[in-house]
Backbone as numpy.savetxt, mean C-alpha at the origin, in Angstrom:
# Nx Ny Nz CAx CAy CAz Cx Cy Cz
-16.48 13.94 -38.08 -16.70 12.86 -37.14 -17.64 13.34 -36.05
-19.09 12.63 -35.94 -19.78 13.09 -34.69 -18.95 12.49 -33.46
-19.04 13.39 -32.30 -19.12 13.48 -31.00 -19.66 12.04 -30.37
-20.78 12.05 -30.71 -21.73 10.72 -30.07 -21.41 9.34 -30.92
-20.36 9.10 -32.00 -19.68 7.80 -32.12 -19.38 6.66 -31.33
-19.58 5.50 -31.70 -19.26 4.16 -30.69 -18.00 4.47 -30.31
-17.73 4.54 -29.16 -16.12 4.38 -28.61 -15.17 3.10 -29.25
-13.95 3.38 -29.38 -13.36 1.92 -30.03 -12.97 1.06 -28.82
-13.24 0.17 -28.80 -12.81 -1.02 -27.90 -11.69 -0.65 -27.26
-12.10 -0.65 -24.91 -11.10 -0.28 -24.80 -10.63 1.06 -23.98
-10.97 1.64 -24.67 -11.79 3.23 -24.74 -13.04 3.57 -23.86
-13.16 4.89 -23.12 -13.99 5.32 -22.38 -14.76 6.43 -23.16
-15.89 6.82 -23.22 -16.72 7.91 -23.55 -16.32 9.10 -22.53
-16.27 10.09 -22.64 -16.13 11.44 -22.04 -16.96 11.77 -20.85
-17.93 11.07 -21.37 -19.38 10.96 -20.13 -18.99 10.10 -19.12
-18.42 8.74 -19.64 -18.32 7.75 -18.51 -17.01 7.96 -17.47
-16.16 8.80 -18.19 -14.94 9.06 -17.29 -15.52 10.29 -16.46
-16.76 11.31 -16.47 -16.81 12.13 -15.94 -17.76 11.31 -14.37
-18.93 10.76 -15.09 -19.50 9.71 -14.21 -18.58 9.08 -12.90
-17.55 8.43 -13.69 -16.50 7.57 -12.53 -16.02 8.57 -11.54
-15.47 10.07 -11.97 -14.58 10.80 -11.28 -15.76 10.98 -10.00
-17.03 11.39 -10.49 -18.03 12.15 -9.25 -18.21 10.52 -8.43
-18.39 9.62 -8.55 -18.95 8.58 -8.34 -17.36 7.81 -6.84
-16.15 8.38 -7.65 -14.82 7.69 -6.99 -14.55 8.37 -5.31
-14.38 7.28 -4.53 -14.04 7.33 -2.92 -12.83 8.26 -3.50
-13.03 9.37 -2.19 -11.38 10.35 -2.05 -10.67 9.84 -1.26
-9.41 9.41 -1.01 -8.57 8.90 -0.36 -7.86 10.03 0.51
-7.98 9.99 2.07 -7.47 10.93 2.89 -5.92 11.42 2.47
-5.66 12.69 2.65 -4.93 13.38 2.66 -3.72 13.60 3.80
-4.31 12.96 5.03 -3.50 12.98 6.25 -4.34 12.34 7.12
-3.57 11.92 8.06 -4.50 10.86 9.13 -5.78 11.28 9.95
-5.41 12.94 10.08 -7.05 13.60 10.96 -8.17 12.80 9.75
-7.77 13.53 8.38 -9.03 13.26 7.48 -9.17 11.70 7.46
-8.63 10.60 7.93 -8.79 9.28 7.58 -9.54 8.69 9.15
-8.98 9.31 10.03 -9.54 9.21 11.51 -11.15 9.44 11.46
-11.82 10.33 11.36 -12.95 10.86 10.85 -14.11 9.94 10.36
-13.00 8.94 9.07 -14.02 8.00 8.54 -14.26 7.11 8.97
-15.35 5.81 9.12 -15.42 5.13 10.10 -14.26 4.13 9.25
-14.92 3.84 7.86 -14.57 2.64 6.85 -12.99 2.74 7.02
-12.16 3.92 7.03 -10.26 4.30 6.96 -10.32 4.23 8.38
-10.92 4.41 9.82 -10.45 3.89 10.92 -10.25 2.15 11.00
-11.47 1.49 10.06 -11.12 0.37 10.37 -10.64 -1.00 9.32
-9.74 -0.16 8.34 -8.60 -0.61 8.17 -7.19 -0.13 8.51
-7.47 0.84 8.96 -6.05 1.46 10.15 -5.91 0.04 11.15
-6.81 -0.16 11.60 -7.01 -1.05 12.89 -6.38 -2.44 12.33
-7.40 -2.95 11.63 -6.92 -4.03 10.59 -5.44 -4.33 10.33
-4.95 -2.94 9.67 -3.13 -2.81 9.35 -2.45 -2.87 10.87
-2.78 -2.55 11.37 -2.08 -2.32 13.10 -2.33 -4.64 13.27
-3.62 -4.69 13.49 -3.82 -5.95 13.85 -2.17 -6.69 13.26
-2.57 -7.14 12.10 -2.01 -7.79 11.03 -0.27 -7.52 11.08
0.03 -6.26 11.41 1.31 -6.17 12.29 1.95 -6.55 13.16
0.87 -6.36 14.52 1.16 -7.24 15.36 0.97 -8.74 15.19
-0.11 -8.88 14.28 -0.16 -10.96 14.01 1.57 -11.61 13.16
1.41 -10.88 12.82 2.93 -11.10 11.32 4.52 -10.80 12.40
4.20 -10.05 13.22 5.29 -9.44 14.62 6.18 -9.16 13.38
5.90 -8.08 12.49 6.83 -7.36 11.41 7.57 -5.92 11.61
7.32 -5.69 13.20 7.76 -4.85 13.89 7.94 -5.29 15.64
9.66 -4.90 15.73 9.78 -4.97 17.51 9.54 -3.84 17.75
9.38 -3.86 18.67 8.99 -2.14 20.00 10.49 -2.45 20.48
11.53 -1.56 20.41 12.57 -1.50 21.22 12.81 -0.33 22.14
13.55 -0.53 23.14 13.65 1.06 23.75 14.37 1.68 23.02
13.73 3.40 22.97 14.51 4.37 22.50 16.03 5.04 22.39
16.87 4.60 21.88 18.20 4.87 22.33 18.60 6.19 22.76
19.56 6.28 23.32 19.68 7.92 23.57 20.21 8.45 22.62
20.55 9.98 22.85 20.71 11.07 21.77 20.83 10.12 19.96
19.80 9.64 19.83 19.38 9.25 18.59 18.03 9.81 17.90
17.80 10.17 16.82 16.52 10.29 16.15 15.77 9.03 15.95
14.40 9.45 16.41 13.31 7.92 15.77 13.26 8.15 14.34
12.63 7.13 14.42 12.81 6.84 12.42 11.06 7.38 12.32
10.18 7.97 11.70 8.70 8.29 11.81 8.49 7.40 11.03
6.87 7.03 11.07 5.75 6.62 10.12 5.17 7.35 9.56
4.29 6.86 8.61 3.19 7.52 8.19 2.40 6.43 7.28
0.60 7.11 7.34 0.21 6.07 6.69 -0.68 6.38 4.96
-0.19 5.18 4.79 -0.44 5.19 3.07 -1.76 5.00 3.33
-2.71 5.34 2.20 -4.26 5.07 1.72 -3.90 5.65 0.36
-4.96 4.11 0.23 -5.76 3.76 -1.28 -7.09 3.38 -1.31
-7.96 3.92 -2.37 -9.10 3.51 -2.65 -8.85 2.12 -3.74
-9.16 1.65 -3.72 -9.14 0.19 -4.89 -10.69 0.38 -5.35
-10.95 0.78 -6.58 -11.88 0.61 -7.67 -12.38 -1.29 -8.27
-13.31 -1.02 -9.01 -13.66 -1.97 -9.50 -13.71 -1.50 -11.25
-13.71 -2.55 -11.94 -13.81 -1.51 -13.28 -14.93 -0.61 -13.59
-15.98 -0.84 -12.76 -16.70 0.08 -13.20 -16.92 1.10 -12.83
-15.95 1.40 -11.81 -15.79 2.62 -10.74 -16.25 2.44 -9.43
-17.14 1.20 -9.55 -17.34 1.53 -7.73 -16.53 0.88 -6.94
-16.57 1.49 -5.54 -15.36 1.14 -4.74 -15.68 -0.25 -4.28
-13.99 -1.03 -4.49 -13.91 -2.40 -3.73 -13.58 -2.46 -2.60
-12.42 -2.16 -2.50 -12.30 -1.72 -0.85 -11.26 -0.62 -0.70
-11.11 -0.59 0.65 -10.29 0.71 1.20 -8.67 -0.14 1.33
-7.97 0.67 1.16 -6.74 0.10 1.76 -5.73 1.21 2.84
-5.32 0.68 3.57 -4.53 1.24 4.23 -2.53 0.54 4.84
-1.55 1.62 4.58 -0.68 0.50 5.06 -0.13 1.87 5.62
0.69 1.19 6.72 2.14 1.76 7.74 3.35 2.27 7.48
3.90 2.49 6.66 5.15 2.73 6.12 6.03 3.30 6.92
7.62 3.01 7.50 8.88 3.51 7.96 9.21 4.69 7.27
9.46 6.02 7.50 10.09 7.24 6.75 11.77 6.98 6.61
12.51 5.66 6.53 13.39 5.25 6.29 14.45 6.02 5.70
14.03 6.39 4.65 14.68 8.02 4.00 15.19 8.54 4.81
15.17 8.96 6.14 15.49 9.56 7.54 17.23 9.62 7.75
17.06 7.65 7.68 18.50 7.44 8.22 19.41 7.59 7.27
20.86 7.69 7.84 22.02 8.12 7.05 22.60 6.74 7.26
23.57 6.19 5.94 24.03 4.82 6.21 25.58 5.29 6.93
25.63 4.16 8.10 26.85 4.59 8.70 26.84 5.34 10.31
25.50 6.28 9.74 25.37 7.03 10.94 24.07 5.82 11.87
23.19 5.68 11.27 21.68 5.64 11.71 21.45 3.38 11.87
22.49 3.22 10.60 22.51 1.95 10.00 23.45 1.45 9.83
23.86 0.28 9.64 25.39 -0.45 9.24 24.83 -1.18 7.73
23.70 -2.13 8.04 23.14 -2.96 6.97 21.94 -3.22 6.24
21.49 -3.41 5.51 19.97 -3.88 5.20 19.47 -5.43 5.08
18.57 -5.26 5.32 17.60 -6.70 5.11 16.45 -6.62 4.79
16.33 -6.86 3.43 14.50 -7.41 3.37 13.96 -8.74 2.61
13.59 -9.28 3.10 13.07 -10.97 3.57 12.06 -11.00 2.39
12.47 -10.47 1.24 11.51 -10.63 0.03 12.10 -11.44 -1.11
11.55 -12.82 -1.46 11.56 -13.24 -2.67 10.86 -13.27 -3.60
11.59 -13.11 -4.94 10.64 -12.82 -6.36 9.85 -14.54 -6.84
8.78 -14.65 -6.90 8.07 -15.88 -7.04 8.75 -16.74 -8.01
9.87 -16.06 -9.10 10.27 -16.70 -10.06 11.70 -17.38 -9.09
12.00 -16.52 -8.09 13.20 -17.30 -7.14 12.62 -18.64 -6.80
11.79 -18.49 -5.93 10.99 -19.60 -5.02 10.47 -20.34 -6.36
10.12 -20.30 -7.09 10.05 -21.38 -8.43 11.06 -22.15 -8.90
12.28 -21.35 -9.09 13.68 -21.96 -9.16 14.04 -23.08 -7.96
13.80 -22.19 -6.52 14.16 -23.03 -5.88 13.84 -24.67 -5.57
12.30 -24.24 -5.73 11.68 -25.59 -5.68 12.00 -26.78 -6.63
12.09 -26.11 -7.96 12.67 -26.92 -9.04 13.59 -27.71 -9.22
15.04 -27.12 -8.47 16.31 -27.49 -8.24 16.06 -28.75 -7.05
15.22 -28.16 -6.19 15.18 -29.41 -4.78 14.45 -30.08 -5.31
13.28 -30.46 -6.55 12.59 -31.52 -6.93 13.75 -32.29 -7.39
14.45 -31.99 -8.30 15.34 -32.07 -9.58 16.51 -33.25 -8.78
16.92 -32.27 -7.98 18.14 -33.19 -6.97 17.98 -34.32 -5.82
16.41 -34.37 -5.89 15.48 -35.17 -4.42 15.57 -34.77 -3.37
């Protein structure tokens, strides 16, 4: 079997995956290296904005002899299929892992429904008027 064969549908050539790797945005490693860039400062900014627009975080005062809960921030490069970059992403994340239940927490809440819920739901309230 030669080397230089049509790829099967699907399939990348050896060349074109080497192409993409030199060609692909590096995604910071820690916030100095993301600070630095202009493009990862300003979707830092963006994610901060969009926080405060959404108010998906209170500022409360610090309680006493308690631990804060830390952040840290996620980055992603988002590709296009052909390797070049679409955009940058950046998000905020809680180090949540932190707290102990009982000690830190009593309960949870997260305000997420699966689209197939909210499909149901709607269905049932068409269904019943």
């Amino acid at each position: 079997m030669d080397v230089d064969d049509e790829p099967v549908n699907g399939t990348k050539t050896l060349a074109d995956v080497y192409e993409r790797a030199h060609v692909s945005q590096e995604e910071p490693g820690c916030f100095e290296d993301a600070e630095a860039h202009e493009g990862w400062r300003q979707v830092m900014f963006d994610e901060i904005a969009m926080i405060e627009q959404n108010q998906t975080w209170e500022l409360v005062p610090r309680p006493d002899k308690r631990k804060v809960i830390g952040v840290k921030w996620v980055y992603r490069a988002k590709q296009n299929a052909d390797g070049s970059l679409n955009k940058l992403k950046s998000r905020l994340v809680v180090k949540g892992f932190s707290q102990k239940y009982g000690l830190d927490y009593m309960e949870t809440f997260a305000p997420v429904a699966r689209l197939d819920t909210i499909r149901l739901l709607v269905a049932i309230a068409a269904q019943m008027g």
